[in-house]
C-alpha positions, 0 to 999 in steps of 0.5 A, a space after each residue: 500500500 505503501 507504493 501503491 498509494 503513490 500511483 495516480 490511478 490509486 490516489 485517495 478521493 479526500 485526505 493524503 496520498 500517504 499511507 501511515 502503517 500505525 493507523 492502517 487504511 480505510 477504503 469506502 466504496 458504493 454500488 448502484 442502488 439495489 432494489 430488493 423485490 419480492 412477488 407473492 404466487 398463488 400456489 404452495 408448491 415451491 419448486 413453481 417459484 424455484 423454477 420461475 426463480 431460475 427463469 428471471 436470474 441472470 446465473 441462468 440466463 436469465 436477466 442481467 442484473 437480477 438475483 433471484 431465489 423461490 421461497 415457501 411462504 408456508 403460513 399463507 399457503 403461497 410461494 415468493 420469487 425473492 429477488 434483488 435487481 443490482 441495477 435497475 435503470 438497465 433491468 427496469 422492475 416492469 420488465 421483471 414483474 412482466 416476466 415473472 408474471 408470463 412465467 408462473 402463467 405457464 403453470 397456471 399460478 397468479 400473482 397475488 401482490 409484490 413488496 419491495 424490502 428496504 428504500 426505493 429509488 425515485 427513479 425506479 418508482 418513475 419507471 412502475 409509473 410509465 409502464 403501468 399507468 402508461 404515463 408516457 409523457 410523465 416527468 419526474 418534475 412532476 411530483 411535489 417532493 422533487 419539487 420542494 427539494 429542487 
């Protein structure tokens, strides 16, 4: 760390580019925002969602930057395609609940509602509205709170 701090590509966003072996080093780094979705079907048999898992993610060939799992949702007597969608600007979540729904179509099941775990961003949400309430010439300067930060 000590030479390679030196290096231009390395160079620190804030601080020195002094390495101090006492203290040691700290590296911060983010990720594009996560969405974390989850959709309840309306059928008890977890290989179903298991299958429409694989089906959607992308170690399957599925859809690039989506992680999905099938899990029993025992108490409700449904199953749930958990899924996290690593970046959804380039898989949109219409395009994913879109194909969750064709694929537990094929085995007759319904989807019987969705929940996303943990914040949304705006943007995101931008995105359900187009598709869904085929708002094509909506603007994100549309709702209030942009406005009241802007």
């Amino acid at each position: 760390m000590v030479e390679k701090i030196l290096k231009p590509e390395w160079e620190p966003d804030e601080g020195p580019a002094k390495f101090v072996p006492k203290t040691g080093s700290i590296q911060i780094a983010s990720r594009f925002p996560l969405v974390a979705l989850n959709i309840n079907l309306a059928t008890s048999k977890l290989e179903i969602a298991q299958t429409i898992a694989k089906s959607v993610r992308h170690i399957n060939g599925g859809f690039r930057f989506v992680r999905a799992i099938g899990l029993s949702l025992e108490e409700e007597g449904q199953t749930q395609v958990s899924m996290n969608l690593t970046h959804y600007q380039k898989t949109p979540i219409p395009m994913v609940m879109e194909a969750v729904k064709r694929e537990a179509a094929k085995y007759g099941v319904n989807v019987v509602g969705s929940e996303f775990v943990g914040p949304v961003p705006l943007e995101a949400m931008g995105q359900v509205l187009r598709y869904y309430l085929q708002a094509h010439d909506f603007s994100m300067d549309q709702i209030i709170e942009n406005a009241l930060i802007g």
